[in-house]
C-alpha positions, -999 to +999 in steps of 0.1 A: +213-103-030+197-089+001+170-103+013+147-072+014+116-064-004+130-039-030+162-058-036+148-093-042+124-082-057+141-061-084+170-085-084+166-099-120+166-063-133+190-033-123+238-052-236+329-126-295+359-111-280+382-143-281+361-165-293+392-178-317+407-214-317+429-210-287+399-204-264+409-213-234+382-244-220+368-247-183+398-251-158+387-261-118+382-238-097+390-242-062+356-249-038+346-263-006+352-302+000+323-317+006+339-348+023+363-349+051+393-355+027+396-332-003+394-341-034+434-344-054+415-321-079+385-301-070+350-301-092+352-271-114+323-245-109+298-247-139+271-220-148+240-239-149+212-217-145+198-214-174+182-249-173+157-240-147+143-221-178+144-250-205+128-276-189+092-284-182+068-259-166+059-290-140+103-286-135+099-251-131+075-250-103+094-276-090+127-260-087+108-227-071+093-249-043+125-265-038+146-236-037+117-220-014+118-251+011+158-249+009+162-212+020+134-217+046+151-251+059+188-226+061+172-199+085+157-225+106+194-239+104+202-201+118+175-197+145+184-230+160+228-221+165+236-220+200+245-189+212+274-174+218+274-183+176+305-186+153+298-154+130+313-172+094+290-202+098+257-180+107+262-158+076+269-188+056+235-200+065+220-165+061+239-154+029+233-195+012+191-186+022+195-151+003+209-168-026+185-192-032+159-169-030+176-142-048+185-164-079+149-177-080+137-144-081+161-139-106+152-166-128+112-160-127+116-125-135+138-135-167+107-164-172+083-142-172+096-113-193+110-134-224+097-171-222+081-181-253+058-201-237+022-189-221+022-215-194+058-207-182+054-172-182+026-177-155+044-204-139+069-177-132+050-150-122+035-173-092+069-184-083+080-147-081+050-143-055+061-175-038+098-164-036+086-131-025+062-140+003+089-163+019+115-130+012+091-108+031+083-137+064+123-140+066+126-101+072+093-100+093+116-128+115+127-113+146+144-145+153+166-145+123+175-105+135+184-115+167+208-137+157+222-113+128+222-084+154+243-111+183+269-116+155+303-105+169+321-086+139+349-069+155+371-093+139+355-098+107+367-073+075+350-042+065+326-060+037+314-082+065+303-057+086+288-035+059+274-068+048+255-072+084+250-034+091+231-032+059+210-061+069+199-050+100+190-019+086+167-034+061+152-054+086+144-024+106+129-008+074+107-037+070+092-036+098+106-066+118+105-043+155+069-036+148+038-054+162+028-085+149-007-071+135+018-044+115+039-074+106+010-091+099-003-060+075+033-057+060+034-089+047-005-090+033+007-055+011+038-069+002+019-101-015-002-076-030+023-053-042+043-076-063+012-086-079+001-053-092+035-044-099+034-080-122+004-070-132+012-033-142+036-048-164+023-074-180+000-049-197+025-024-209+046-058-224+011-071-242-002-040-255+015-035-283-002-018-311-006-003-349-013+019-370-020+015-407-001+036-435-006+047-466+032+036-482+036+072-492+035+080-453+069+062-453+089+087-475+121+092-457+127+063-440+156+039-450+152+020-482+155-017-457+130+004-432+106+002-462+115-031-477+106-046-443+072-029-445+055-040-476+018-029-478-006-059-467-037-068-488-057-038-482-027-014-497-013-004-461+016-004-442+011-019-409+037-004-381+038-013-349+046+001-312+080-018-310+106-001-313+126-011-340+092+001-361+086+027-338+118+050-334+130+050-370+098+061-380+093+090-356+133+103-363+128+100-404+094+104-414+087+131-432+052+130-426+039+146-395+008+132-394+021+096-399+044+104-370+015+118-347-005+088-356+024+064-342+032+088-311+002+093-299-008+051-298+028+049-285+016+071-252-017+053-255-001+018-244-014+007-213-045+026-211-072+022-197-058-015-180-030+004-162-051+037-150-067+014-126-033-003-113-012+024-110-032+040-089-031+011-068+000+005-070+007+040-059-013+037-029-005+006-016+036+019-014+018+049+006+002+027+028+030+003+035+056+037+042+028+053+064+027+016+081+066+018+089+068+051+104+071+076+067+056+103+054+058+088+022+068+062-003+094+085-016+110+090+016+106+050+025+128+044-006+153+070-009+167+065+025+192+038+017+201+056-012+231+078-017+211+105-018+193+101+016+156+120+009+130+130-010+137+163-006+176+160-018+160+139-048+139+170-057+164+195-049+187+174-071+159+174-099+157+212-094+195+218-099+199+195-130+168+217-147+179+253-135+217+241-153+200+228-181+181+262-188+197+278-214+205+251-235+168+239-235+155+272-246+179+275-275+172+234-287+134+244-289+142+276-307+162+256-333+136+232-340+112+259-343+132+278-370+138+243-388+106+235-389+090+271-403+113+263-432+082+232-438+055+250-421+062+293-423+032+296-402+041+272-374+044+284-342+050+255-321+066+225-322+049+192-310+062+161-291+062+147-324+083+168-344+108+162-318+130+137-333+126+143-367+131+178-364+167+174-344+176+142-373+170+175-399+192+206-377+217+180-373+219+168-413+217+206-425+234+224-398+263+200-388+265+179-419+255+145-402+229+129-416+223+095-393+207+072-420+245+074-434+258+058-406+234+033-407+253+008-431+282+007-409+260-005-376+250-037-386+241-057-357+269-090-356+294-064-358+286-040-335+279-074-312+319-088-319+326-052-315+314-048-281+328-081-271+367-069-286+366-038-273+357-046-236+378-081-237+408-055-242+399-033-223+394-060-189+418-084-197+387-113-205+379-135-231+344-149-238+338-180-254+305-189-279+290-217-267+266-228-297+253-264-280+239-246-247+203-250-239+184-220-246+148-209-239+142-196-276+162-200-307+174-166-308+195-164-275+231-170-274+253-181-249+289-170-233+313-182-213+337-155-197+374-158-186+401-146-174+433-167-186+422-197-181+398-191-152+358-191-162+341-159-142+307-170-155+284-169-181+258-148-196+231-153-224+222-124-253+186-119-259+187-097-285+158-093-307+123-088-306+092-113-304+060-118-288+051-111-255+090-102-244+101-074-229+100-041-245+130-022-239+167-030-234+180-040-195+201-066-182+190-093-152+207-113-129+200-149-137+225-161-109+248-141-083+281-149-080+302-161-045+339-171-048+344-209-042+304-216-044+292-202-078+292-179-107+275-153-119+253-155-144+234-126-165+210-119-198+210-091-215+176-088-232+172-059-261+154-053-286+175-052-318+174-059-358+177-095-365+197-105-392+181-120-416+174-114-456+179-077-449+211-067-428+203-055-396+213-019-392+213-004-363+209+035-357+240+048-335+213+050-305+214+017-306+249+011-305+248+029-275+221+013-255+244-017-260+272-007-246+254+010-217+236-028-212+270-045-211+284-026-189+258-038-166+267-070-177+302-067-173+297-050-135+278-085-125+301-105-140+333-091-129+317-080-096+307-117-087+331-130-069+335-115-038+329-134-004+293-133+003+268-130-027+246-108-009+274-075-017+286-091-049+287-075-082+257-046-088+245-048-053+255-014-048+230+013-041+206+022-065+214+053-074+253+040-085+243+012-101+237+030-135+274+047-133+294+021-150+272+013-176+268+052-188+303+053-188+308+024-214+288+043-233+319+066-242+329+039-260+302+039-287+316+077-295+352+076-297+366+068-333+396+048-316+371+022-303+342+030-331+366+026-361+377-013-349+343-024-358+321+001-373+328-010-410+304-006-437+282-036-441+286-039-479+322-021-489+337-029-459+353+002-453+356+019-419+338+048-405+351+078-419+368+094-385+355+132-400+321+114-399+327+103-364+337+139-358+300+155-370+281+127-355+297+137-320+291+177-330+257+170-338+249+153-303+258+180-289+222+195-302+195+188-286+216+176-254+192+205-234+159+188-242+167+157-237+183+164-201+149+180-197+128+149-208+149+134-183+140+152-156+104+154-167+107+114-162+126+122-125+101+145-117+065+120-125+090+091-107+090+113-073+059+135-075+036+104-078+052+091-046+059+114-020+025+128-012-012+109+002-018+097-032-056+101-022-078+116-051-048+121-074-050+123-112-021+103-124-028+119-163-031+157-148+000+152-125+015+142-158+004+174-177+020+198-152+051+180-150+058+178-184+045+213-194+070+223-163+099+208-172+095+206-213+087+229-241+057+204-254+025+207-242+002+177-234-014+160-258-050+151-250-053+117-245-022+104-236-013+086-208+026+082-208+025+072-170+010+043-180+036+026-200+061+038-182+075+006-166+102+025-141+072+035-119+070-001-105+107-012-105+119+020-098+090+039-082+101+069-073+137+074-077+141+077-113+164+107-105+189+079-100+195+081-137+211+116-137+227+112-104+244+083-117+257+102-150+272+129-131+290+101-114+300+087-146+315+114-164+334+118-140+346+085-139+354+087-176+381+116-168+412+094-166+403+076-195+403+109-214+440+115-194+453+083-203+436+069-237+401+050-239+423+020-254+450+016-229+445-011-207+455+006-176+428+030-165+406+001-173+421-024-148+422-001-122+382+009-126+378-033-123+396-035-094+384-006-076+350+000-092+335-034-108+349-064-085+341-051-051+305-049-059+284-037-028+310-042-004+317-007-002+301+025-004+296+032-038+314+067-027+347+051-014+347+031-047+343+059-069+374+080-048+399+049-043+397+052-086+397+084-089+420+096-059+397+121-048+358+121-039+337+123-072+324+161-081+299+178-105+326+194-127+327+168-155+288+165-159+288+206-163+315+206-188+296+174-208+264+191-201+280+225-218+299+210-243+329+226-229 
């Protein structure tokens, strides 16, 4: 993990195969001696960070102040080398300082976003701004560039020197060649960014709210749904903001106002806590670009991008609407006719209607009704179905390790290998609770290096739990975690490259969804659907004429939601790359989505405000799109050659997943493919040709 700001600091962020008897168990892995004579039979490497996150709060803080003390102790190491300086034992000091940091980072961020506990979670959230403000004085250094910039890499291979090139650069763009009262300043908003960003979402992740029911509301949900709801002592049903209340409920309601009622305190999360911090958050960016030389915070952070600008970002968001036209305009005009069928009069369909409307033109009008499907998504199967499909498809086995230490009951943990070699280990966090994290991502809990350690991930969702009900998930689900393993998989398999700072998804940031939209194809296909999708009672497969209409069916509605996307891309750059002074976050908000959707804005809403991608992304949400048209077209040779042949699959590891940022994420994408990556796939997807 780099060392700079946006990197370490959005290094946590970015969903059992062989787990039969002939498992194969830990096998030594070759590392550094530490002694002058070698060892006949070298320590094995072991994925142990998770412990920093079940021990003590008092071990916690401890841990972050040592690791803090440790990196600071290895640049010092660096500054003081005698010049002319042997390049592999400089980056070793540099690249050893990164990691510690890095992996802190990483296992605050996790702390602080799913730790049970009160007193850890704020533990955390100090050591974040501890590993941050040491993150930010290393690349205000100019004696650590210095050294990094006398390197001599003419002999060194092509990650090194990307590995170096890429540093410098980020040093530049922090501001290390600039006076020491700018320094000074950098490093003061900095401190203060992370904390509103920590801040920003800490109230999204608390908010979480209700709405009560009368129990006739809940006609047409699922007969579990409703189970799972019984009315409390005053007759109603309480139903919360999380989402496994929130998004059955809004796709099989029947009642609209029930549905308004829940969508409107949805998009009323974060308010009035986050007006006030987003708009600080916003300017502070703008006065930290304006600081280092930019017109903007947009055109700070798109710069090391693959897209390069701002104004390619919007011209991007512009092309992906203006394709997306027609399709749009008929997807409105079908859930207008369906819902006149309820409502004769109606004239206008709401945000609301949205999902309940497309749940009813895809029932009636292409036969698949989604609550059918239902039964055969119950969530351990989907889980060992994930795990099967991708240990086939990558040649890996993952091994259930039931004794491991754990920071709540509900996490499991995996080892991951490849014969008998362990790659690492990662930890599912699958299920909702208290004060967790609201959505579905994946963080790095530790980055990998070959011969030092391995990587080490969670995946944190937010699930069904099994329990006296079976938890069934809708296919959106299933999806979301594929898409969240394939993150997963890329840090994994991606972790074990030379130095950790280019290992696994340290590509750029706009790649970096790619490979996990591509698993995603996976959660469609009936080859790879019908090996685990089985009905949770009969135990009979997925009907493959089923799988057939559910696949027809998403082809509906595929028009607004590109357009929902972009209305997202669109609030992500528009609130960044102007003087943020005197702006109305909520009108900005109304224009934008009036622009780019068919639904006007609802009054008191505030959807920028629980909309956690404006701090860890800020404004280069467009990198969600971008990546997809990347990814379908990485999916074309598994359509040539079969999503279940191993083939295809071991060439995308090789070329794709393993290198991790040592390459541009370009060259990647064309040694798999052959040829440089194009927007012919995404058109034919996006046309259902």
């Amino acid at each position: 993990m780099r060392l700079t700001l946006a990197l370490v600091a959005a290094a946590a962020l970015a969903g059992c195969a062989s787990s039969t008897a002939n498992t194969p168990q830990p096998h030594a892995t070759a590392q550094a001696a530490p002694a002058a004579t070698p060892p006949a039979h070298p320590a094995p490497l072991v994925p142990d960070a998770a412990r920093h996150l079940t021990g003590t709060v008092a071990q916690f803080q401890e841990h972050c102040r040592q690791s803090i003390q440790q990196a600071r102790e290895g640049i010092s190491r660096l500054k003081a080398l005698p010049a002319p300086r042997d390049t592999a034992a400089a980056l070793e000091l540099y690249d050893t300082a990164a990691a510690l940091l890095a992996d802190t980072a990483g296992s605050a961020a996790i702390a602080t976003n799913s730790h049970p506990d009160v007193a850890m979670r704020t533990a955390a959230q100090d050591c974040e701004q501890e590993v941050e403000k040491a993150t930010v004085e290393i690349n205000l250094d100019r004696g650590v560039y210095d050294v990094l910039s006398s390197l001599e890499l003419g002999q060194q291979d092509e990650a090194t020197r990307r590995f170096v090139a890429n540093e410098l650069r980020d040093f530049r763009r922090a501001g290390v060649d600039r006076d020491e009262a700018t320094r000074t300043r950098v490093l003061a908003l900095k401190d203060e960014l992370l904390r509103i960003g920590q801040e920003f979402g800490r109230n999204i992740r608390e908010d979480v709210r209700a709405v009560e029911l009368d129990p006739k509301q809940l006609a047409g949900l699922p007969e579990d749904y409703v189970r799972a709801h019984p009315p409390g002592p005053n007759g109603k049903v309480r139903i919360t903001t999380d989402n496994p209340d929130y998004l059955p409920l809004m796709t099989y309601a029947k009642s609209a106002k029930a549905r308004e009622a829940l969508w409107r305190i949805y998009r009323q999360r974060g308010h009035p806590k986050n007006l006030d911090t987003l708009s600080r958050l916003v300017s502070k960016r703008h006065e930290l670009a304006t600081l280092l030389g930019y017109p903007s915070w947009a055109a700070y952070i798109t710069e090391d991008k693959m897209i390069r600008t701002d104004k390619a970002a919007a011209e991007f968001i512009e092309k992906i609407a203006t394709a997306s036209a027609a399709r749009v305009k008929s997807d409105y005009e079908a859930l207008l006719a369906r819902k006149r069928k309820d409502e004769p009069k109606a004239t206008v369909v709401h945000p609301w209607d949205q999902q309940y409307l497309e749940d009813r033109v895809k029932a009636e009008q292409y036969q698949f009704d989604s609550q059918a499907v239902r039964p055969y998504f119950e969530y351990s199967r989907v889980k060992q179905g994930v795990l099967d499909i991708t240990s086939r498809m990558f040649g890996i086995t993952y091994q259930r390790l039931p004794e491991a230490q754990v920071w709540h009951p509900d996490i499991e943990a995996y080892d991951v290998y490849e014969g008998s070699t362990l790659l690492g280990r990662f930890y599912l966090d699958m299920h909702p609770r208290a004060d967790k994290y609201k959505h579905a991502a994946q963080w790095d809990l530790a980055n990998g290096k070959a011969g030092k350690t391995l990587p080490e991930a969670v995946l944190m969702c937010n699930f069904p739990k099994p329990g006296a009900e079976a938890a069934l998930m809708q296919h959106s689900d299933v999806e979301t975690f594929f898409h969240e393993f394939g993150h997963l998989l890329h840090h994994i398999l991606g972790g074990h490259g030379r130095w950790g700072a280019v290992t696994g998804t340290r590509t750029e940031q706009d790649f970096v969804e790619a490979p996990s939209q591509m698993l995603e194809e996976w959660a469609w296909a009936p080859e790879s659907l019908q090996t685990f999708a089985r009905h949770h009672q009969k135990d009979e497969p997925l009907p493959a004429e089923t799988i057939q209409r559910m696949k027809a069916a998403d082809e509906f509605g595929k028009g607004l939601w590109v357009r929902q996307q972009m209305f997202y891309a669109a609030t992500s750059l528009n609130l960044y790359n102007r003087d943020p002074q005197g702006l109305d976050s909520t009108a900005l908000v109304k224009q934008l989505q009036e622009r780019y959707t068919p639904f006007k804005y609802a009054p008191e809403t505030y959807f920028q405000l629980s909309f956690g991608h404006l701090d860890g992304y800020s404004a280069v949400y467009y990198t969600y799109m971008w990546s997809l048209v990347i990814a379908k077209d990485l999916f074309t040779p598994f359509q040539a050659e079969g999503l279940m042949n191993p083939a295809p699959a071991r060439r995308y590891r090789r070329a794709v997943l393993e290198p991790g940022g040592a390459r541009d994420a370009a060259l990647l994408v064309k040694d798999f493919l052959g040829r440089e990556y194009g927007f012919e796939a995404y058109a034919r997807w996006l046309n259902g040709t």
